[in-house]
C-alpha positions as CSV (number, residue, x, y, z in Angstrom):
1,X,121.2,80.2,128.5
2,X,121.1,82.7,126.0
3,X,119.5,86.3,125.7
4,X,117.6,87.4,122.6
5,X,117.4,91.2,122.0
6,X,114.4,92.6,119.7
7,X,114.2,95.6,118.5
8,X,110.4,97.1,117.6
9,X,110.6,99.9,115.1
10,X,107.4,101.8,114.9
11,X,106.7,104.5,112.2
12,X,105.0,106.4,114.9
13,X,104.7,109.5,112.6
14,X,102.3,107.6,110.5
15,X,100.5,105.6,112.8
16,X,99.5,108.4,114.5
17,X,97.7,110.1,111.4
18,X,96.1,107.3,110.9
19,X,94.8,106.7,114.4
20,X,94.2,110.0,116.2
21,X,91.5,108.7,117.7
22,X,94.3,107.0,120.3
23,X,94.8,110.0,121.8
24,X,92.0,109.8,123.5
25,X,92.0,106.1,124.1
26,X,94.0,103.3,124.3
27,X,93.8,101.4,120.2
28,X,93.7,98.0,119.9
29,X,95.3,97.1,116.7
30,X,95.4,93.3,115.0
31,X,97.7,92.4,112.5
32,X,96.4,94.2,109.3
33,X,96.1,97.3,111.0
34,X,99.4,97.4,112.8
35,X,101.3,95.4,110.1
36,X,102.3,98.6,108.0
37,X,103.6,100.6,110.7
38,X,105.7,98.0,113.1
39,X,108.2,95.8,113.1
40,X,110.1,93.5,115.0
41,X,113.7,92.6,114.5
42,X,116.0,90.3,116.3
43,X,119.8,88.8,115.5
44,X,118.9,86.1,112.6
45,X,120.0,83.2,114.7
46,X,117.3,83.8,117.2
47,X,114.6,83.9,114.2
48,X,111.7,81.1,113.8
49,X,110.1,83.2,111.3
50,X,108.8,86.2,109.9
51,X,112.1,88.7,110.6
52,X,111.2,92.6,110.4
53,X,107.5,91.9,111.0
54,X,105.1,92.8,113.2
55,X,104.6,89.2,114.6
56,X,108.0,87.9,114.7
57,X,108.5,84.4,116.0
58,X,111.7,83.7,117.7
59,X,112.7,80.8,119.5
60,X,113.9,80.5,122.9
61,X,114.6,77.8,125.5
62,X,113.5,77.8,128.9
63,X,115.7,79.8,130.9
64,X,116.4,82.1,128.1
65,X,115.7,86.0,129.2
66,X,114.5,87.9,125.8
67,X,114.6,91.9,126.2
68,X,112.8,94.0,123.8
69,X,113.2,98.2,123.1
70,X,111.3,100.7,121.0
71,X,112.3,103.1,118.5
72,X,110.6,105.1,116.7
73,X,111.2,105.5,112.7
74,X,110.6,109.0,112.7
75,X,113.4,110.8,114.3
76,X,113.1,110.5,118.4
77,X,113.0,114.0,119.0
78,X,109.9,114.4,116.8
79,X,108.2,111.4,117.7
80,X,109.0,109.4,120.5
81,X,108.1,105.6,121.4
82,X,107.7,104.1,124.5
83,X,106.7,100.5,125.7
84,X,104.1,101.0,128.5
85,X,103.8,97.4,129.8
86,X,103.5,94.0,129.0
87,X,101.3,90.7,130.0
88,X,101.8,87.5,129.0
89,X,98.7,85.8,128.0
90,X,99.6,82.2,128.2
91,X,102.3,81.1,130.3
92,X,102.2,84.2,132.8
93,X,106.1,85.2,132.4
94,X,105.4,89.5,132.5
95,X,108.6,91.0,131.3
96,X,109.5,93.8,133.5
97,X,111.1,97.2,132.9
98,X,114.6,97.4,133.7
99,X,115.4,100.9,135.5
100,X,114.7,103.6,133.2
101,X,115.7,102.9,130.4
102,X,112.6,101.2,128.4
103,X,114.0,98.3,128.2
104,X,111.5,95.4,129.0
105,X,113.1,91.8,129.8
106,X,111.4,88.7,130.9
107,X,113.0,85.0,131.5
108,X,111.5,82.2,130.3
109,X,111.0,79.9,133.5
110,X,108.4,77.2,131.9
111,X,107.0,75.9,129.0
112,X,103.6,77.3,127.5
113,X,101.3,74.4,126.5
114,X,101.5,75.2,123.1
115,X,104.7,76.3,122.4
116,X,104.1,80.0,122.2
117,X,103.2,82.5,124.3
118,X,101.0,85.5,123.5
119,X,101.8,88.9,125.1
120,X,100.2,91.9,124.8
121,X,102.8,95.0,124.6
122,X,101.7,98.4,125.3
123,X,103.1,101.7,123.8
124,X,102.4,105.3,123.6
125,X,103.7,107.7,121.1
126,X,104.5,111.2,121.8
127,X,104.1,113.9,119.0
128,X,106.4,117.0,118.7
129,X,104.0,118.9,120.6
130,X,103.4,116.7,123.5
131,X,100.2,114.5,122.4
132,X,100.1,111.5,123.6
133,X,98.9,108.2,121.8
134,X,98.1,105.0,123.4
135,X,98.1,101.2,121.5
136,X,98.2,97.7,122.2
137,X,99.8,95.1,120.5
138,X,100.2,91.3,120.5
139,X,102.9,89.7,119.1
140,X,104.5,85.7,120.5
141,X,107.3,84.3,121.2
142,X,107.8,80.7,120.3
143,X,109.2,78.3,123.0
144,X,111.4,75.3,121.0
């Protein structure tokens, strides 16, 4: 049983001139609209595809634990990232936070029907001056 780390880097800077609206409300974003502002990275072993994207596909074996962490691309102190919550859409494996520390980790303890499993991530972004901004994303893991 192995662990798989990712790391999401957000250019939270950015995204948040593009979408001020989020402060206000929680922003859905799909693939073309979050593509040029996230990515995913993870060691290159644990890689199914698309590395440094924002839908990476890793693969993972039941009773493998994958942990993810958030960081923003701007520096921290300006603009700072934090993962909210999770859900797992198909296979119902939440990750959970552990402690403090935004870090999310979840173990994979069965197979999704089709091999991947959907989540949808939560994250804010805080500005230099406080502001809030609230997104959603949903990126998969794959399940060899």
């Amino acid at each position: 049983m192995s662990t798989i780390n990712i790391l999401c880097v957000i250019d939270a800077e950015s995204l948040v001139k593009k979408y001020p609206a989020a402060a206000k409300s929680r922003q859905t974003l799909n693939h073309t609209q979050l593509h040029p502002y996230a990515r995913m990275i993870a060691k290159q072993d644990d890689v199914l595809a698309s590395q440094a994207s924002d839908d990476l596909s890793i693969k993972v074996k039941q009773g493998d634990t994958v942990k993810w962490r958030a960081v923003s691309l701007t520096d921290d102190r300006e603009y700072q990232v934090d993962i909210d919550g999770f859900s797992s859409v198909d296979t119902g494996f939440p990750p959970f936070e552990l402690g403090n520390t935004d870090t999310w980790q979840t173990m994979i303890t069965q197979l999704p029907g089709s091999g991947k499993d959907a989540y949808w991530v939560s994250f804010s972004v805080k500005d230099p001056n406080g502001k809030r901004y609230q997104f959603n994303w949903d990126p998969y893991i794959t399940v060899v």
